[in-house]
FIDREN-468694 format. One record per residue: x negated, z negated, y of N, C-alpha, C in turn. Coordinates in steps of 0.1 Angstrom, whole numbers, padded with zeros to 4 digits, always signed. Layout:
N
XZYXZYXZY/...
//
This chain:
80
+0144-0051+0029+0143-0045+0042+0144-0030+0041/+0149-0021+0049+0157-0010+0047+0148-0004+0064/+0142+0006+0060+0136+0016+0072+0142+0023+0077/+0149+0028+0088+0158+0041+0090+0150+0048+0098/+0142+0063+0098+0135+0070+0103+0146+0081+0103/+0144+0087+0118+0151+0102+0125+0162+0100+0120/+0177+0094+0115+0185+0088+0106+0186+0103+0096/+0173+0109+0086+0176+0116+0077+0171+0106+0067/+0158+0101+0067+0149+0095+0055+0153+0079+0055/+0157+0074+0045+0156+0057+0043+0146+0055+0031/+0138+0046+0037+0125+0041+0029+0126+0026+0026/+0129+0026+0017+0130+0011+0006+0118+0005+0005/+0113-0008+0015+0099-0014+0012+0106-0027+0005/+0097-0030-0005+0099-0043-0017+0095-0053-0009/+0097-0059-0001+0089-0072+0010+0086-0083-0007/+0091-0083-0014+0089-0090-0025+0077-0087-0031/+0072-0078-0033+0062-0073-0041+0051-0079-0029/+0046-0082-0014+0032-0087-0009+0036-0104-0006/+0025-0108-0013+0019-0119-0015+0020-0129+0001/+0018-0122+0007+0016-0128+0026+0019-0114+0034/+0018-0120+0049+0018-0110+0054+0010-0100+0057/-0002-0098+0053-0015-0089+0048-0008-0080+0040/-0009-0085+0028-0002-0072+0015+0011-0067+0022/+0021-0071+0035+0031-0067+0037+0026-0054+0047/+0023-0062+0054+0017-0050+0064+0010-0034+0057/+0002-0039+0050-0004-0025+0043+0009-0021+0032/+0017-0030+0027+0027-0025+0021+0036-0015+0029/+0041-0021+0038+0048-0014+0047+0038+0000+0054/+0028-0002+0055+0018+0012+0059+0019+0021+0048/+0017+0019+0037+0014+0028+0030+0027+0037+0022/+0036+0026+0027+0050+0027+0020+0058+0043+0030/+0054+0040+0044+0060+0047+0052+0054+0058+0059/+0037+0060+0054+0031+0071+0059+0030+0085+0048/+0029+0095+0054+0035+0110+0049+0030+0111+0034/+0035+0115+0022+0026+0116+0013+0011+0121+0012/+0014+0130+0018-0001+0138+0018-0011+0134+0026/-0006+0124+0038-0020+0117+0044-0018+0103+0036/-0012+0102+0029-0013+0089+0022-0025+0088+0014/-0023+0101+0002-0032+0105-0006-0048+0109-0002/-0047+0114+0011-0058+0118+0015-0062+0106+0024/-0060+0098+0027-0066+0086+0033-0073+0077+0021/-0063+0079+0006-0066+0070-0001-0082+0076-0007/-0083+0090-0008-0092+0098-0015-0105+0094-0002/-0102+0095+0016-0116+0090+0021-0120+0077+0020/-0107+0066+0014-0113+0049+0011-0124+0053-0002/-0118+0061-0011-0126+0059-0027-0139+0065-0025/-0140+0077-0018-0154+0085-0014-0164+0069-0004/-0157+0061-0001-0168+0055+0006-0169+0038+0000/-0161+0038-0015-0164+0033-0023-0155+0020-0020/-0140+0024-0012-0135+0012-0009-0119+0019-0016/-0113+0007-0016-0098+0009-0026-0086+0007-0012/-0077+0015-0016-0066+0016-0003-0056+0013-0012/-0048+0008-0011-0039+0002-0015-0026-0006-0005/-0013-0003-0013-0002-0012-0009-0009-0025-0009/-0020-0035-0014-0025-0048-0010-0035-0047-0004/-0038-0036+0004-0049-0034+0014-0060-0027+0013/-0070-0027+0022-0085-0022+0021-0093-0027+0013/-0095-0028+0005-0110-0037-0003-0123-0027-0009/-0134-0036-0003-0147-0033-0005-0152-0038-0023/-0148-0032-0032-0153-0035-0043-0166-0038-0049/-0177-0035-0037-0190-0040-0039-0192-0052-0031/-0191-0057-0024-0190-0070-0014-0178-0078-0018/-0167-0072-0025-0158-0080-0029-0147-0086-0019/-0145-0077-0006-0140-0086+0004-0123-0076+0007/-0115-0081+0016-0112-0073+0016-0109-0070+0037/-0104-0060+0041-0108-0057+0056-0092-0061+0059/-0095-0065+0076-0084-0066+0081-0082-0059+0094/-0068-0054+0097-0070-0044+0106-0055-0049+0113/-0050-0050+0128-0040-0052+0132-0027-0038+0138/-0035-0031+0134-0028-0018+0136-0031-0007+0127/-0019+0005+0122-0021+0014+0112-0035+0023+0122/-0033+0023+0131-0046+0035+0137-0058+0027+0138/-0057+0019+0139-0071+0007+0139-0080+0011+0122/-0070+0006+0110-0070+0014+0099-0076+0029+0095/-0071+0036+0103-0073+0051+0100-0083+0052+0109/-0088+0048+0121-0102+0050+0127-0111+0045+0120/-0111+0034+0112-0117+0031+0105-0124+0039+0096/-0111+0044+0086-0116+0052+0074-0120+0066+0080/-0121+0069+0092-0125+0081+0097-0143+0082+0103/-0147+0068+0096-0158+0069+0110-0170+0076+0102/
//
């Protein structure tokens, strides 16, 4: 699958690499959001002891992982 943004940037997501459509979705989110809020989204999951990832949100103490149907649903999340 081939992204075309403002037609300057093409972003190559692997649809191969997620498992279902869960790991796609966050694949595709993380694949296409700015580097620098990437990194800093990923740095507020690890401060609150959860892992962000191209395979999603997971709670490494509960062992679970979260589901969200939208990237802002997501980011309200890690903002609360």
């Amino acid at each position: 699958l081939r992204v075309v943004c403002c037609l300057v940037y093409i972003i190559d997501i692997d649809i191969w690499r997620a498992e279902d459509d869960y790991q796609y979705k966050f694949l595709k989110w993380m694949r296409t959001m700015d580097k620098s809020h990437n990194i800093g989204y990923r740095r507020i999951a690890k401060d609150k002891g959860l892992i962000l990832s191209d395979r999603g949100l997971y709670n490494k103490h509960k062992k679970v992982y979260y589901d969200f149907n939208t990237l802002d649903e997501l980011l309200d999340f890690l903002k609360q």
